[in-house]
C-alpha positions in Angstrom: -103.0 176.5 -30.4 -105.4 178.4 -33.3 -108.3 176.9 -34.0 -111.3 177.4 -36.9 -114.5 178.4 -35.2 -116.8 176.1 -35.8 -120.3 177.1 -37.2 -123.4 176.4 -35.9 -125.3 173.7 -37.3 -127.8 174.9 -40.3 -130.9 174.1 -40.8 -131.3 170.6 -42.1 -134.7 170.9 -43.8 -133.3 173.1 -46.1 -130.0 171.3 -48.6 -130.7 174.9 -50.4 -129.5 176.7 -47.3 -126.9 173.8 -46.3 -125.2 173.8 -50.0 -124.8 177.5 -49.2 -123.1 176.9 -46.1 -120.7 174.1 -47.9 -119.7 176.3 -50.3 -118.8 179.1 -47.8 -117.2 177.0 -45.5 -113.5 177.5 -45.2 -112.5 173.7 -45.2 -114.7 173.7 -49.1 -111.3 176.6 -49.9 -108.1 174.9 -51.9 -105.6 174.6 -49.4 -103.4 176.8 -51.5 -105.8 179.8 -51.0 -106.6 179.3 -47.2 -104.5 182.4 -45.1 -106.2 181.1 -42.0 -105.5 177.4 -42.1 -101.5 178.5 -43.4 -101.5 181.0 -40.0 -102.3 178.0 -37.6 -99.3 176.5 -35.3 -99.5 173.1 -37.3 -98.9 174.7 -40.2 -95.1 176.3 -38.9 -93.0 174.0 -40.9 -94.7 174.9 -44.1 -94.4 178.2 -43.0 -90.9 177.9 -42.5 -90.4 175.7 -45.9 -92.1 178.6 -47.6 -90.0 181.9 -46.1 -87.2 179.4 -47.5 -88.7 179.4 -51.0 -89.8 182.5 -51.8 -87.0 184.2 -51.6 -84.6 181.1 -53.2 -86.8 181.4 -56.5 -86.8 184.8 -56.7 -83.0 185.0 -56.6 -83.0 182.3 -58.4 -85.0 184.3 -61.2 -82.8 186.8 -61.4 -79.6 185.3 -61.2 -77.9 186.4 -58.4 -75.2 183.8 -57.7 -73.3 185.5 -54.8 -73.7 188.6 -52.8 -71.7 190.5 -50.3 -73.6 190.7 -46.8 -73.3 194.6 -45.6 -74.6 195.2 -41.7 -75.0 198.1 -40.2 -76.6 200.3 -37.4 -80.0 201.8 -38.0 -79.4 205.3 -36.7 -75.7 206.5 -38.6 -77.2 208.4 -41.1 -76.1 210.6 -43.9 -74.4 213.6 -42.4 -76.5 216.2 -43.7 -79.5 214.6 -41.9 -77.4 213.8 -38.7 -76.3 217.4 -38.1 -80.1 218.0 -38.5 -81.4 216.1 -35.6 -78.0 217.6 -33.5 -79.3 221.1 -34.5 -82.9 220.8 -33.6 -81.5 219.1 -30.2 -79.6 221.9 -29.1 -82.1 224.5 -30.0 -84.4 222.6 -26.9 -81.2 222.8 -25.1 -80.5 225.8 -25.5 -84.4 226.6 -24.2 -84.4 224.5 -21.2 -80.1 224.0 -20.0 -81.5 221.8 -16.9 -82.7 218.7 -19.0 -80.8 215.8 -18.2 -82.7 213.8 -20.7 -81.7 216.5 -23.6 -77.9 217.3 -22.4 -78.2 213.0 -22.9 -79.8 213.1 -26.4 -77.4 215.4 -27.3 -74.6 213.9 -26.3 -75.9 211.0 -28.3 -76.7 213.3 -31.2 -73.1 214.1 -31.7 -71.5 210.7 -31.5 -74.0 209.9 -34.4 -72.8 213.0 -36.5 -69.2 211.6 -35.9 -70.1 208.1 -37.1 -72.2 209.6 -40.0 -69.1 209.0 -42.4 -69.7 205.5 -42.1 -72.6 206.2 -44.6 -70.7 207.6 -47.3 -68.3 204.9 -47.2 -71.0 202.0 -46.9 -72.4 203.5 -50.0 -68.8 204.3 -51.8 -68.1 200.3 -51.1 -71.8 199.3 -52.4 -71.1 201.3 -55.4 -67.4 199.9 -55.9 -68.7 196.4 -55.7 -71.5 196.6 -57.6 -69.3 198.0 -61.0 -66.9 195.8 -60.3 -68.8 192.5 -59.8 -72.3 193.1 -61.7 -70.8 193.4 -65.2 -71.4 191.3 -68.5 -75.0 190.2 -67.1 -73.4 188.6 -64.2 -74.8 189.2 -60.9 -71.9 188.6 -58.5 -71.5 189.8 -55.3 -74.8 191.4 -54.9 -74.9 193.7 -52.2 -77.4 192.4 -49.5 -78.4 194.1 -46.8 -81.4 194.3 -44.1 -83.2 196.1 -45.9 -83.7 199.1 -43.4 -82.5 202.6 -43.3 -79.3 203.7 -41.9 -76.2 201.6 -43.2 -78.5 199.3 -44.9 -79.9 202.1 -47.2 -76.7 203.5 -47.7 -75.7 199.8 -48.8 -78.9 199.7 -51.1 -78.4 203.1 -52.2 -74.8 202.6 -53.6 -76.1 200.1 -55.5 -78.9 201.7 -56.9 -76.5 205.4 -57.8 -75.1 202.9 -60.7 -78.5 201.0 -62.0 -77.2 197.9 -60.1 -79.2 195.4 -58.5 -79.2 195.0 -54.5 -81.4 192.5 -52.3 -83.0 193.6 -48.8 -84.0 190.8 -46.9 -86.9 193.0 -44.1 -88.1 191.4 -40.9 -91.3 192.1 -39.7 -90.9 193.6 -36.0 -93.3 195.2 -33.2 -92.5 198.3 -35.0 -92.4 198.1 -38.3 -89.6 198.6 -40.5 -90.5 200.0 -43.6 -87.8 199.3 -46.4 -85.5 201.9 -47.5 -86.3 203.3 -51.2 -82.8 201.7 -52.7 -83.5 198.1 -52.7 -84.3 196.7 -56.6 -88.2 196.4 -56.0 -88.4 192.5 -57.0 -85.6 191.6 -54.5 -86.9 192.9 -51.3 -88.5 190.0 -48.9 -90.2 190.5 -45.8 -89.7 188.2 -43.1 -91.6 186.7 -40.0 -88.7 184.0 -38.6 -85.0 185.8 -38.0 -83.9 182.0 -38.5 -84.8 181.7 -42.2 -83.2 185.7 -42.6 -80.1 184.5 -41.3 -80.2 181.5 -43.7 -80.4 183.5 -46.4 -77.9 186.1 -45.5 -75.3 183.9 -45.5 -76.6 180.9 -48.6 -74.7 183.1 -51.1 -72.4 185.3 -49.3 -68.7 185.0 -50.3 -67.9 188.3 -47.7 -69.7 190.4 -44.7 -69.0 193.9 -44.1 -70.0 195.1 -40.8 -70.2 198.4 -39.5 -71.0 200.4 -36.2 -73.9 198.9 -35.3 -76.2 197.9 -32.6 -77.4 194.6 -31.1 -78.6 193.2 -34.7 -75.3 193.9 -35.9 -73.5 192.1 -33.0 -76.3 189.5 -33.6 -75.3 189.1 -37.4 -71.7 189.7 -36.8 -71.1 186.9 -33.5 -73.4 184.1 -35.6 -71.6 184.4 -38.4 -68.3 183.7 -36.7 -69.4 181.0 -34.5 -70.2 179.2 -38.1 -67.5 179.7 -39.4 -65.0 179.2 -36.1 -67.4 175.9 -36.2 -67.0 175.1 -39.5 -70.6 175.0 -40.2 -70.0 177.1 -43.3 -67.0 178.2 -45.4 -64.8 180.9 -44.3 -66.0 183.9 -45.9 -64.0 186.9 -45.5 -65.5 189.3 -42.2 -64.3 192.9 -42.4 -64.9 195.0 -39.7 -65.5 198.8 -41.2 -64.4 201.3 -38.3 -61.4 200.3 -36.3 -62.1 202.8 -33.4 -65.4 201.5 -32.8 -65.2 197.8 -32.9 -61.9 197.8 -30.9 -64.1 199.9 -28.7 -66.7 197.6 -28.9 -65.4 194.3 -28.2 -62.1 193.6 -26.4 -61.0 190.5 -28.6 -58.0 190.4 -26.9 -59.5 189.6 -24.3 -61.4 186.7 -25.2 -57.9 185.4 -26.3 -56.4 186.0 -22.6 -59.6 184.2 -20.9 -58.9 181.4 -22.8 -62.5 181.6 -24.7 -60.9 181.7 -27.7 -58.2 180.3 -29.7 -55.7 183.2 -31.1 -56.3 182.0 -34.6 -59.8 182.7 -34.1 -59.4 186.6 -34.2 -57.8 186.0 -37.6 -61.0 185.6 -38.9 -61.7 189.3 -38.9 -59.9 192.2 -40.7 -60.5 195.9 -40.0 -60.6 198.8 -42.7 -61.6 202.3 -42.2 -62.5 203.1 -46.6 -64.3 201.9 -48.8 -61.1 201.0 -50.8 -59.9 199.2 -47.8 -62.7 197.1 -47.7 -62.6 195.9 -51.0 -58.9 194.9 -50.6 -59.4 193.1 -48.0 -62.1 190.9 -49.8 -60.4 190.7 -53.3 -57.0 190.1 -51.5 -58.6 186.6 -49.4 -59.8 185.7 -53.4 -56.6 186.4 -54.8 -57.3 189.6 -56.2 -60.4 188.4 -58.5 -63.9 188.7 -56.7 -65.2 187.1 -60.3 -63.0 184.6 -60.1 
C-alpha cells in the first residue's frame, strides 16, 4: 500500500519557516489537484469511477449515440507494408539458408501478406458505415476500435478517408501502444483498467466485427459472447470477418458436440469475407435500417 512520506519535523522557533512548510505540504493541495494522493490503492474506486467518466462525457459531447465495435490483430497490415517486412526477411535468408529462427519468421511473414487483405476490407467497411450511419449530424454507429495499429488503424482510417468521426479507446501496456494517426483527436482515451475498456466497448455498441486477431481479439470476441449467451447485455449482432481463419481458429462445432454449448449458441455469430458482407449482415439483424 503507497504511502506519503512524511516530513521531518521543522523547526518550531520559527512559524516563518513552519508556514513555509504548510504551504508546501501536499495535504495543504485541493484534493482535485493532488496526482499523488489520486495514485494511492485507497483511491482505486475513484480511479475506476473516473476512467468511467471521462470517456462517457466526452462521447457524450460529441454526440455519439451508437458505435460499431471493430477488433482486430495488431500485425495484418496494409499489403504494401506486409510484402515489405517478407522482402527484407528473405534477403537475411537468402544470406544465412541455416537460420531456423529466419526460415520461422518467414514463414510467418507470409501468412501475414496473405491475411493483409483483411486491412483493405476493415477500412472498406469503416468507410461504408461511416457514410451510411454519420449523416444529417447524426453520429450513429461510430466506428470504435482499440485504438492501435493494424486492423484497428485500418478501422480508424476508413473513417477518417471520408471526414468521419471514429473513437479509439488505448490501454496503457508494458509496452506502450502509441495510437494510430486515424482516430478523431478528441475521441481517443487511454486506459489503465481493461475492465472499464471493455465497459465502454460495448455501452453503445449495436454490432462487433472481429477479424483475424490474436489473444485480445479472442479476449474481446469470447467476453462479448458470454454476455450476451448470459443475457447480461442485449444481443448485438457478432460478425466474424474471415471464414477460413476463424473456422480455423476455433472448432465451434466442437463445443456443440462436448456438450459446452447449446447449438443455438453458435447462432450468435455470422461470418463474412467483404466489406459488403459485413454490413449485410448487421443491417439485415436491424431490418435493413442501421438508423432505424
Amino acid at each position: 500500500m503507497s504511502r506519503r512520506e512524511i516530513p521531518d519535523p521543522i523547526n518550531t522557533d520559527s512559524p516563518e519557516k513552519n508556514l513555509e512548510a504548510i504551504l508546501q505540504s501536499a495535504n495543504y493541495r485541493l484534493a482535485e489537484e493532488d496526482t499523488a494522493l489520486l495514485k494511492r490503492d485507497e483511491l482505486r474506486p475513484i480511479r475506476l469511477e473516473l476512467e468511467l467518466l471521462k470517456p462517457e462525457l466526452a462521447l457524450r459531447e460529441h454526440g455519439i449515440e451508437s458505435t460499431i465495435v471493430l477488433f482486430g490483430g495488431t500485425r495484418i497490415v496494409e499489403a504494401s507494408l506486409a510484402e515489405h517486412r517478407l522482402a527484407q526477411l528473405r534477403r537475411k535468408l537468402a544470406k544465412d539458408p541455416g537460420s531456423d529462427d529466419l526460415r520461422r519468421r518467414t514463414a510467418i511473414a507470409e501468412r501475414i501478406v496473405a491475411k493483409a487483405p483483411y486491412y483493405e476490407v476493415a477500412r472498406e467497411f469503416a468507410r461504408l458505415v461511416s457514410s451510411t450511419c454519420q449523416v444529417d449530424g447524426r453520429r450513429e454507429c461510430v466506428v470504435v476500435t482499440g485504438g492501435g495499429p493494424g486492423i484497428m488503424e485500418a478501422g480508424n482510417r476508413g473513417a477518417f478517408d471520408i471526414g468521419a468521426k471514429s473513437v479509439g479507446l488505448n490501454i496503457t501496456l508494458p509496452r506502450e501502444q502509441v495510437p494510430n494517426s486515424y482516430i478523431t483527436p478528441d475521441l481517443c482515451f487511454q486506459f489503465h483498467y481493461f475492465a472499464l475498456r471493455k465497459l465502454h466497448f460495448l455501452m453503445r455498441a449495436r454490432a462487433m466485427v472481429a477479424f483475424p486477431g490474436g489473444f485480445g481479439t479472442m479476449d474481446e470476441l469470447f467476453e462479448t459472447l458470454t454476455l450476451i449467451q448470459t443475457g447480461k447485455v442485449q444481443r448485438i449482432p457478432i460478425v466474424l470477418c474471415g471464414s477460413d481463419f476463424w473456422h480455423g481458429a476455433v472448432n465451434w462445432d466442437f463445443f456443440v458436440a462436448e456438450g459446452t454449448i447449446d447449438p443455438k449458441d453458435v447462432e450468435l455469430i455470422e461470418f463474412a469475407d467483404t466489406a459488403g458482407e459485413i454490413l449485410e449482415v448487421i443491417e439485415s439483424f436491424y431490418g435493413g435500417d442501421l438508423l432505424g
